[in-house]
VOGU-3710 file (C-alpha; in Angstrom, 3 decimals, decimal comma):
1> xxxxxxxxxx> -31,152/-74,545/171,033  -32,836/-74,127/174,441  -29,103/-74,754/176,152  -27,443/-71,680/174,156  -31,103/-69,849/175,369  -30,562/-70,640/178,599  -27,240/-69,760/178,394  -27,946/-66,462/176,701  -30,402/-66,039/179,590  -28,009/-66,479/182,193
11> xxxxxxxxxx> -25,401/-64,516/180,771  -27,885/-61,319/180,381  -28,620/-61,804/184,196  -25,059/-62,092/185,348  -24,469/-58,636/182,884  -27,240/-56,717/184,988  -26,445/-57,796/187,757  -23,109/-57,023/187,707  -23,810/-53,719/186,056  -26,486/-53,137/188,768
21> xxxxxxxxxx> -23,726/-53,727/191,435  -21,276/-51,511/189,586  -23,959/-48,609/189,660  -24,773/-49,320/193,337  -21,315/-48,764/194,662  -21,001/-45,946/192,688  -24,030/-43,772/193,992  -23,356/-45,691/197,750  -23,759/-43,445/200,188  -20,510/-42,301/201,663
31> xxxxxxxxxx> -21,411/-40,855/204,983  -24,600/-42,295/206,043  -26,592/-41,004/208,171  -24,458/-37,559/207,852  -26,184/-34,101/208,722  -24,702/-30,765/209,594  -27,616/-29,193/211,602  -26,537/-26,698/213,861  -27,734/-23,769/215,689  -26,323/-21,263/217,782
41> xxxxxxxxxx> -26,067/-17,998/219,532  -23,500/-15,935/221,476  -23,979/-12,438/223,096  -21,838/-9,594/222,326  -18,521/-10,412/222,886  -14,599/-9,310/221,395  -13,352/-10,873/218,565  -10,493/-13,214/217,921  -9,328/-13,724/214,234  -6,322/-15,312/212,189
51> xxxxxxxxxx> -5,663/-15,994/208,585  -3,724/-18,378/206,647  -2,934/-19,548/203,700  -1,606/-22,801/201,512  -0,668/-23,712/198,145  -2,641/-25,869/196,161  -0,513/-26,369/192,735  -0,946/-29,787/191,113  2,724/-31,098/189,694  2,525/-30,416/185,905
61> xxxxxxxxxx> 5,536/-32,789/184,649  5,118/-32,479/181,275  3,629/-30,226/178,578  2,293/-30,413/175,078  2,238/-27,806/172,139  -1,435/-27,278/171,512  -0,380/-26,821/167,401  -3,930/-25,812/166,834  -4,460/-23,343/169,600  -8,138/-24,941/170,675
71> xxxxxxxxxx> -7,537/-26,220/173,968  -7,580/-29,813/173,437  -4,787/-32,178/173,216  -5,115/-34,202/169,639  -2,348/-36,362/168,822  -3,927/-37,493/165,890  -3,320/-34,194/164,092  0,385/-34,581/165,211  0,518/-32,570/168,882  3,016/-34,604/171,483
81> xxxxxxxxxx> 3,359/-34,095/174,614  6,840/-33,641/176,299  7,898/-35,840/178,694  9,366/-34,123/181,763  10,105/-36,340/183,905  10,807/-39,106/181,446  8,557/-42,076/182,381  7,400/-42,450/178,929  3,543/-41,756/179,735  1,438/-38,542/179,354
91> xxxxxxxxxx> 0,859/-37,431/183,008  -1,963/-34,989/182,038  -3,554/-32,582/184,505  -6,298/-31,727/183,403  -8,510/-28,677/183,151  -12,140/-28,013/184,779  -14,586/-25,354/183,371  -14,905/-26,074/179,740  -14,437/-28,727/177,250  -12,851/-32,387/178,120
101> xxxxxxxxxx> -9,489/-32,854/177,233  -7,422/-29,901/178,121  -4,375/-31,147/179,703  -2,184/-28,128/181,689  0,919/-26,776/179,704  2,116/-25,032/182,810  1,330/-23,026/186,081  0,795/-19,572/185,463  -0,178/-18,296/189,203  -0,148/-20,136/192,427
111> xxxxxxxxxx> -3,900/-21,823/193,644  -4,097/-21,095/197,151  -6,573/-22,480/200,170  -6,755/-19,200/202,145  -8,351/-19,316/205,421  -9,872/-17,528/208,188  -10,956/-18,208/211,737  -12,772/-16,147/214,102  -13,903/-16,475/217,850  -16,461/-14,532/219,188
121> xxxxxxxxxx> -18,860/-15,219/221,908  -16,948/-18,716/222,644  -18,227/-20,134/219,289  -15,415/-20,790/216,715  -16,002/-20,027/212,380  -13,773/-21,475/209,709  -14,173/-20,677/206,602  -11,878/-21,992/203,944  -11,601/-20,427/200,328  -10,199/-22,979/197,397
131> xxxxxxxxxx> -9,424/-21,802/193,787  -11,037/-24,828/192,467  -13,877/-25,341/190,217  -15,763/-26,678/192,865  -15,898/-29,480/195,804  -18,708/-32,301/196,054  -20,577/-32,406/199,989  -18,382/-35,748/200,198  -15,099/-34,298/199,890  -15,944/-31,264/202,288
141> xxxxxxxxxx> -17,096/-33,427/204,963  -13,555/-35,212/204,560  -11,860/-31,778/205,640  -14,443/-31,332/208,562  -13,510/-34,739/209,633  -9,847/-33,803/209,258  -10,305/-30,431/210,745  -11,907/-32,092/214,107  -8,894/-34,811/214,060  -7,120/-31,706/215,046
151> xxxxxxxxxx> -9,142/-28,214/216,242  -12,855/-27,847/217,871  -14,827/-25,295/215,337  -18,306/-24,637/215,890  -18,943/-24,029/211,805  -16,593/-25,158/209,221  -17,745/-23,497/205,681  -15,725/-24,870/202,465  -15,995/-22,392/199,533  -15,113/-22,696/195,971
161> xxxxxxxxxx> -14,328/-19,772/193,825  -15,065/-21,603/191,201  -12,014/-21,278/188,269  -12,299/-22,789/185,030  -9,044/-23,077/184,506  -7,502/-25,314/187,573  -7,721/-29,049/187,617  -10,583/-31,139/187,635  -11,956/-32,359/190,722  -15,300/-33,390/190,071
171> xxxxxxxxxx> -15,200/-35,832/187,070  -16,444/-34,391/184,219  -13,502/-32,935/182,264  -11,559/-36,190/181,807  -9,888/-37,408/178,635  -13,153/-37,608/177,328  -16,996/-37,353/178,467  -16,466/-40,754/179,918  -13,101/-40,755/181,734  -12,932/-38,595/184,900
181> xxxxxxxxxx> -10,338/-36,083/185,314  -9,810/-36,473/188,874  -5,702/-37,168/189,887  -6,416/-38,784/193,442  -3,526/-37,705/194,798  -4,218/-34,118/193,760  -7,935/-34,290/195,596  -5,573/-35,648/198,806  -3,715/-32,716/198,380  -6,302/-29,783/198,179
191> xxxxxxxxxx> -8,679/-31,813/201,334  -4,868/-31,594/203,374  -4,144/-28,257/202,484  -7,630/-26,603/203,174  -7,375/-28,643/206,475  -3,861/-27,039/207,609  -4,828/-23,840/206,119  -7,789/-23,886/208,934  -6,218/-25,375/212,021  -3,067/-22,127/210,686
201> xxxxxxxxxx> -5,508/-20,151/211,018  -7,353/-21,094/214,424  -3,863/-21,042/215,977  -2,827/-17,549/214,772  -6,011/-15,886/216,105  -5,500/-12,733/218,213  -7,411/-9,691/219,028  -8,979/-8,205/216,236  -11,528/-5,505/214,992  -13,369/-5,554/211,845
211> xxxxxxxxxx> -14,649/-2,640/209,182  -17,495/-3,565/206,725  -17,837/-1,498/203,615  -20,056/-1,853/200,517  -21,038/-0,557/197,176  -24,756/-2,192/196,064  -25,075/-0,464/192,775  -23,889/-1,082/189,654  -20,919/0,461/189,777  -18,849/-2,324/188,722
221> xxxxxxxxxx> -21,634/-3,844/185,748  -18,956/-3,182/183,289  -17,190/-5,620/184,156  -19,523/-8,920/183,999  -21,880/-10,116/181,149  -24,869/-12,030/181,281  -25,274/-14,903/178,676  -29,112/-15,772/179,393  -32,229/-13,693/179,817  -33,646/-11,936/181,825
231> xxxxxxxxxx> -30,330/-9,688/182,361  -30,450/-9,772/186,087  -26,805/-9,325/188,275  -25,161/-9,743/190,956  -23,077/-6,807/190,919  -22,937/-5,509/194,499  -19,419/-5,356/195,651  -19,188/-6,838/199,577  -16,017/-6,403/201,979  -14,888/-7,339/205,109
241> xxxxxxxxxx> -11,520/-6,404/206,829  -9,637/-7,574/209,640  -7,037/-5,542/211,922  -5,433/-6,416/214,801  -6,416/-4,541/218,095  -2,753/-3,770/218,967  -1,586/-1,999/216,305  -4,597/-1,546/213,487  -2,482/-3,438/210,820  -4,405/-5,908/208,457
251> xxxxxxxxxx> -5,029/-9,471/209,265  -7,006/-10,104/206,012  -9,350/-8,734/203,777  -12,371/-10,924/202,402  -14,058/-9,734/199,018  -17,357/-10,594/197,255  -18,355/-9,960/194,039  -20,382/-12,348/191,126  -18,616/-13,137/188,105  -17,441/-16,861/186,559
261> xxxxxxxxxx> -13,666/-16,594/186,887  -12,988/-17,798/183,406  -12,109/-15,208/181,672  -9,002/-16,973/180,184  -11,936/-19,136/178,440  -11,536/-22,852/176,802  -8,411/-22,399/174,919  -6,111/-21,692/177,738  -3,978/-24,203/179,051  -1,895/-22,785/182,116
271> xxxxxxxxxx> -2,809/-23,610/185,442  -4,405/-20,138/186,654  -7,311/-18,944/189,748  -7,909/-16,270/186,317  -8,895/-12,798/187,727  -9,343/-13,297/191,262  -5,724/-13,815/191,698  -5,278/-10,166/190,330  -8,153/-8,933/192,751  -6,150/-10,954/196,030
281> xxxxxxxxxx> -2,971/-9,332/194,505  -3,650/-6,069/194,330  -5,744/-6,075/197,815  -2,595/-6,844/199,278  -0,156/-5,328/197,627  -1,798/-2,263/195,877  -2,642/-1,320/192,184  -0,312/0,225/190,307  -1,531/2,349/187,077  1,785/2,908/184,762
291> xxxxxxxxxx> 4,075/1,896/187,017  2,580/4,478/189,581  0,740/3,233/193,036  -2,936/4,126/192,232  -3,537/2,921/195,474  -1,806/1,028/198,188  -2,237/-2,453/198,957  -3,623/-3,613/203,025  -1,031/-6,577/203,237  -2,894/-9,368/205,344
301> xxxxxxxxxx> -4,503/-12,485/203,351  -7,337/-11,119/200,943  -9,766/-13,959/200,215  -12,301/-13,199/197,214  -15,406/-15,251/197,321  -18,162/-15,532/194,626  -21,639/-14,312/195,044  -24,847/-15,503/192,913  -22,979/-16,164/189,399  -25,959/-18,690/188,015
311> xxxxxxxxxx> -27,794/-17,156/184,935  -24,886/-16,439/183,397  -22,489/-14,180/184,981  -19,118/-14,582/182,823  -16,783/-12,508/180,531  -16,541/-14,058/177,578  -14,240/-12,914/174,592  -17,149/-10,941/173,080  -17,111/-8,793/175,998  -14,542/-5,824/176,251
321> xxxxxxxxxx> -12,864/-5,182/179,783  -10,524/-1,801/179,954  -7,442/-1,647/181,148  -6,493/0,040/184,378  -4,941/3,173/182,479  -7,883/3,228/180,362  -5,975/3,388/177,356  -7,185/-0,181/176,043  -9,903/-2,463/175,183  -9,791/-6,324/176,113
331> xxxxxxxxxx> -11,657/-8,786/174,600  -9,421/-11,867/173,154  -8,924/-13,743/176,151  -5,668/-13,304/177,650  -4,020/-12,948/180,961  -3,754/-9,237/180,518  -7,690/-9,286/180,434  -7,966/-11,092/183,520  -5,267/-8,498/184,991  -7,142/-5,735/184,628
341> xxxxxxxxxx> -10,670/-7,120/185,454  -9,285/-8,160/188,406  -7,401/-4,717/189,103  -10,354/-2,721/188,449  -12,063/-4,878/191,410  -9,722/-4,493/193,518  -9,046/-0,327/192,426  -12,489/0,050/193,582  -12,352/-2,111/196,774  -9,702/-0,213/198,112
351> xxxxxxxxxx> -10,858/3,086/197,554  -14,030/2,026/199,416  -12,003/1,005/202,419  -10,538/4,432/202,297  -13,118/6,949/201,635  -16,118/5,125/201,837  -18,532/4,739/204,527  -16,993/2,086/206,491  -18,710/0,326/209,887  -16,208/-0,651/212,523
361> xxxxxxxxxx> -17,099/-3,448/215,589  -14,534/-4,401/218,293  -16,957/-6,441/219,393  -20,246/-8,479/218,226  -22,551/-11,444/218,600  -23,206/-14,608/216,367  -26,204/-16,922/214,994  -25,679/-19,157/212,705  -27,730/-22,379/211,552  -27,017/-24,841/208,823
371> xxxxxxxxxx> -29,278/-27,634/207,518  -28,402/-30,712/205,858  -30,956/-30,595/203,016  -32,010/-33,989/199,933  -32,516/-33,148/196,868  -33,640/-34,867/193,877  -31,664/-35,568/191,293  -33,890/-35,586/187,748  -31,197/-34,811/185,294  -30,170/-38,247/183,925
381> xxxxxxxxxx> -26,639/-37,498/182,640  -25,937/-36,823/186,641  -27,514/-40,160/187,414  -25,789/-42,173/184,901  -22,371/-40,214/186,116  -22,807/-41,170/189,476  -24,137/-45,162/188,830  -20,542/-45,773/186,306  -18,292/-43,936/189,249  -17,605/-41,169/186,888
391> xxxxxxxxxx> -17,872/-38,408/189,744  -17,459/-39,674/192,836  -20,567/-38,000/194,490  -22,454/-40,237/197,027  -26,392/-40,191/196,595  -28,679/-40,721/200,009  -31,726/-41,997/198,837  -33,081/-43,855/195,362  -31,553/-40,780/192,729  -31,214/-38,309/195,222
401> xxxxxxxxxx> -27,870/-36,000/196,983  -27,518/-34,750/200,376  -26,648/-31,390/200,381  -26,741/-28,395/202,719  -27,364/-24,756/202,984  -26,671/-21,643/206,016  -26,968/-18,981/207,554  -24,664/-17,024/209,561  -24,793/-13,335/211,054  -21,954/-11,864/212,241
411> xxxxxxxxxx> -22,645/-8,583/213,722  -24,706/-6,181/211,070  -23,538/-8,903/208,243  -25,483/-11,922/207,154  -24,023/-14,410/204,897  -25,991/-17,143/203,109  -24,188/-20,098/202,438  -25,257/-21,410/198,707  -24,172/-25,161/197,518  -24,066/-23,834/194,018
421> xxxxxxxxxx> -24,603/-21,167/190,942  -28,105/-19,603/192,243  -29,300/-17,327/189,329  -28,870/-13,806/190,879  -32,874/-13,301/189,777  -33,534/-15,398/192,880  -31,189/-12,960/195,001  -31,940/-9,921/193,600  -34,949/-9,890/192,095  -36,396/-10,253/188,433
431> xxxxxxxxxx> -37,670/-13,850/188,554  -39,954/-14,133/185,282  -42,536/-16,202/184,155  -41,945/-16,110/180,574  -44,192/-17,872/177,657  -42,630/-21,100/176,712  -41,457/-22,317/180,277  -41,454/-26,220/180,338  -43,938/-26,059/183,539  -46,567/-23,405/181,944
441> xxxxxxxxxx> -46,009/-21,346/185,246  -48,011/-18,148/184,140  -46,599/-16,289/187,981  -43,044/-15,750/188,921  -41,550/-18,281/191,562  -39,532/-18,621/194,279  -39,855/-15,357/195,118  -39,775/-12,670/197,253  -35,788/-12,173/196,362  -33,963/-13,518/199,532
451> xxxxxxxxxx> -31,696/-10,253/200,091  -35,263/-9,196/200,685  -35,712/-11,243/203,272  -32,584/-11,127/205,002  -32,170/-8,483/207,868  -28,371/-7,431/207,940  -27,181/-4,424/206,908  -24,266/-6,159/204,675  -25,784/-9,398/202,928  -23,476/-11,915/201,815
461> xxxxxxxxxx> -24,835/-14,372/199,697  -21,768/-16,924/199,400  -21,976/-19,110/196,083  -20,406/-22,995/195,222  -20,459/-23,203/199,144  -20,026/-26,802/200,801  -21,170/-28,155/197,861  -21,037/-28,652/193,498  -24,573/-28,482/192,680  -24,797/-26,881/189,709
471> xxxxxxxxxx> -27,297/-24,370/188,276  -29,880/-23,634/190,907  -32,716/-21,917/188,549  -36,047/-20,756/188,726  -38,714/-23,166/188,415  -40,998/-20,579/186,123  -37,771/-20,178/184,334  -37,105/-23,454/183,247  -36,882/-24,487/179,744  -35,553/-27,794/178,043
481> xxxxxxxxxx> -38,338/-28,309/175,504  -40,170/-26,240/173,080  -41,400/-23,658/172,334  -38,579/-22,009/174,117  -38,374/-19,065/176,370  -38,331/-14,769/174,559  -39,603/-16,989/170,919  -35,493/-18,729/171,168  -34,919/-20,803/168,614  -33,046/-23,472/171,212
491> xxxxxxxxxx> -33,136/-24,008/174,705  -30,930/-21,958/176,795  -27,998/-23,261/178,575  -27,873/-24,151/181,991  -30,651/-26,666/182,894  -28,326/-29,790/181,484  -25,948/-28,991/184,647  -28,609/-28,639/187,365  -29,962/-31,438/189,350  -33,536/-30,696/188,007
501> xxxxxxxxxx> -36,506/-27,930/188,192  -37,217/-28,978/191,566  -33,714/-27,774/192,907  -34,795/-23,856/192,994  -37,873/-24,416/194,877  -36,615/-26,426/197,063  -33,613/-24,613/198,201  -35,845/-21,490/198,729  -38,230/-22,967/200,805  -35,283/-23,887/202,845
511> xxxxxxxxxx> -33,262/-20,731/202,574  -36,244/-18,356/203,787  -37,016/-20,890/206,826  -33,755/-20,863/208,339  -34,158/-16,602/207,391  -37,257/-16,259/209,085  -36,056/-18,215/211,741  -33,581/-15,348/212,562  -36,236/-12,604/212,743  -37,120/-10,862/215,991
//
């Protein structure tokens, strides 16, 4: 009897420690001693910019009819999958955003990596724009560390426009809960690609000018819903355009707005960057009501990029878009919806860059400074994620990520470079205290808004940047147990993908330092 104990004993020891060993290489750190602290500033100088761009499909080899039209593959109630290229396996791709297992039927629109590059001052920017759900720190210090194998850039920002209906590169939208959907190769493929689409980009730079325009009011509200009180947006729409000094045509066109790009929801199952494709689209080539040019595309590379979409900013089939010609009311999902969404964006952007009041620079200075920020992680389902290898997301310290924020002003524009979905409240404005937060906070936090704080004339605030942190929400906000925030009958969603309640203040403290730091 006390030989089996002992040998019960043993074999309980061997089990944690081989489980302990299993969770240790999993949340290794996988750039040590990493950080990303700059700070910089030129004096006025011309400007030097080039755009390019690179596709970012994943092969789909074979397809599936989804016989129950929910999204998720289910052989047991008789769905097969067809096997294209005849290897006699299911090669799924499969979908980020919403449920787990939602394989790809097909490619609808082409993912791109669009890039731009600009030189001013002596001091080189990249930023690189992926339609992708999102990108851990890890992976976007892989494309710096590509980017430098090749080009010297002085800032290197990696953006996310954050699709739910591309593959998954994160982890968490596998076969099931606990099978990543991550295709390795695929990862290789989009850290390559957002690498060439940079060093493109540095080597097509020529003389350029730039035009700001922007419309801060709610103009476009009808387009974007917000699932989670209070109603506070992000609704401002942001651009910045590009021409070349020697003959005024466009070099690109970047666009910011707030809005989840998923309004094909959970059930659909083609490869698609949803509306911001039609936004790029008609930027570029113009928007055309009836089969008549309501207004004429810019050519160039339009990149959209997502503002403060936390809270939640989404379009959900309960919410009606119209069509461009007015004449009908979206609100199944579809691609159609998505079409004219992302027409009605881009309508409105290019009627600002026509008529309205536009700022134009030949010339400018630069600041920028980034931190390399730690951050706890609290929520446990991240932790246990990270200890079985299910994302592959390095932690620095005992449960907790290295992350990073920024700050960059180009001329009369500021852009704040966010490493996740910040609830526009913290933004904006409209941070509330309500009865029934977990932390009895009786006083608003983490505020004033930081557009308050910032200086510029056009304020970028640049979401699912350099990072996939998740929800970054107001600590007086915060609500997992009862009783539950406005008398709810159940929590609200959000707080189970965010790395705690200690994430918001955090960030802020950080965010209006590196601000401040700018005033003079």
């Amino acid at each position: 009897m006390m030989k089996l104990l002992k040998y019960l004993a043993a074999l309980l020891l061997f089990s944690v420690l081989i489980c302990g060993l299993i969770a240790w290489y999993g949340m290794r750190d996988r750039n040590p001693g990493y950080t990303y602290d700059k700070k910089w500033e030129t004096g006025v100088s011309t400007i030097r910019a080039g755009f390019a761009k690179k596709e970012i499909n994943p092969e789909v080899p074979d397809s599936w009819k989804d016989l129950n039209g929910n999204g998720i593959y289910e052989p047991g109630l008789g769905e097969r999958f067809e096997d294209g290229n005849n290897n006699g396996k299911f090669d799924a791709v499969y979908m980020a955003g919403f449920q787990q297992n939602r394989p790809a039927t097909a490619i609808h629109d082409t993912l791109w990596a669009r890039a731009m590059v600009l030189n001013s001052g002596g001091k080189q920017v990249g930023l690189v724009v992926l339609d992708a759900i999102g990108l851990f720190n890890d992976q976007v210090i892989s494309i710096r560390k590509k980017v430098a194998e090749e080009i010297h850039l002085d800032y290197v920002a990696v953006i996310s426009t954050h699709t739910h209906e591309a593959p998954d590169l994160i982890g968490l939208w596998g076969k099931s809960a606990y099978r990543s959907g991550v295709d390795k190769d695929y990862e290789q493929k989009v850290i390559s690609a957002a690498t060439a689409a940079i060093v493109e980009a540095a080597g097509k730079q020529e003389g350029a000018w730039v035009t700001f325009v922007q419309d801060t009011t709610d103009t476009l509200g009808y387009l974007v819903d917000d699932s989670r009180k209070p109603r506070v947006f992000d609704n401002g729409l942001r651009l910045m355009q590009w021409k070349r000094q020697k003959d005024s045509t466009v070099l690109g066109t970047i666009v910011a707005w707030a809005n989840h790009p998923e309004t094909l929801w959970n059930r659909n199952t083609r490869i698609t960057s949803d509306f911001p494709h039609y936004v790029r689209q008609g930027i570029e080539s113009g928007v055309y009501v009836k089969d008549s040019l309501a207004e004429a595309g810019t050519g160039g590379v339009a990149m959209y990029i997502n503002g403060a979409i936390g809270g939640l900013m989404h379009t959900s089939p309960r919410f009606g878009i119209p069509g461009i010609a007015g004449d009908t009311l979206y609100k199944r999902a579809s691609f159609d919806k998505a079409k004219a969404q992302g027409e009605r964006i881009a309508l409105h952007a290019l009627k600002l860059l026509r008529e309205g009041w536009t700022k134009h620079l030949e010339e400018t200075s630069q600041l920028l400074i980034s931190r390399s920020v730690t951050l706890p992680v609290a929520n446990r389902n991240f932790r246990l994620a990270g200890a079985t290898g299910l994302i592959n997301r390095g932690f620095s310290g005992f449960f907790e990520m290295r992350s990073e924020i920024a700050y960059w002003q180009f001329g009369p524009a500021g852009f704040l470079f966010v490493p996740g979905e910040i609830y526009p409240e913290l933004v904006n404005g409209g941070v509330e205290a309500p009865q029934g937060n977990d932390f009895c906070a009786s006083e608003p936090s983490q505020t004033p808004p930081l557009r308050n704080l910032m200086t510029d004339q056009y304020k970028f605030v640049v979401g699912l940047s350099n990072d996939f942190i998740g929800y970054i929400i107001p600590k007086s906000q915060w609500d997992e147990h009862p009783p539950y925030l406005y008398n709810d009958r159940k929590s609200t969603y959000g707080e189970e993908n965010s790395l705690g309640p200690e994430t918001a203040p955090l960030l802020y403290q950080s965010f209006s330092g590196i601000i401040k730091e700018t005033w003079k």
